[in-house]
C-alpha positions, 0 to 999 in steps of 0.5 A, a space after each residue: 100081422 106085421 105093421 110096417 117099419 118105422 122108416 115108412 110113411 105116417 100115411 101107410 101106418 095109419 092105413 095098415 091100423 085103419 085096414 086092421 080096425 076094419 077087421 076088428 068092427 067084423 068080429 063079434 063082440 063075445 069073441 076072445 081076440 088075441 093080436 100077436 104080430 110085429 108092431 115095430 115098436 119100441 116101447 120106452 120107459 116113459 109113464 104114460 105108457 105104463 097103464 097101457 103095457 104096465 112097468 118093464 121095458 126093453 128100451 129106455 124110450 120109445 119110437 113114432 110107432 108106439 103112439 100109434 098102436 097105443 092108441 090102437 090098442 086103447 081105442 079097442 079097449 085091450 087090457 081092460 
């Protein structure tokens, strides 16, 4: 998958997460589901993103999208 880029709407974002939710709700629940993809995020330093995507970092902080697939991915209980 590729979410779209940090230039483009917060509507069309949040529509490309709702669309991919809805994929998601399809699959079984005992199935292993591994995204791989381009999220167009760039994932900072910060702390509250560390339980999340743990301690390393490219990048000092982060862009609009990370909220957004943070949130996505907490939602889906990825990591647990």
């Amino acid at each position: 998958m590729h979410a779209p880029s940090g230039e483009k709407s917060d509507d069309l974002k949040y529509s490309f997460y709702d669309e991919l939710g809805q994929v998601f709700y399809h699959i079984p629940k005992y199935h292993t589901i591994i995204l791989l993809g381009d999220f167009n995020a760039k994932v900072g330093r910060e702390n509250i993103f560390k339980p999340t995507y743990g301690n390393e970092s490219l990048h000092q902080e982060s862009n609009d999208n990370v909220v957004i697939i943070v949130n996505f991915a907490t939602s889906k209980k990825f990591g647990s």
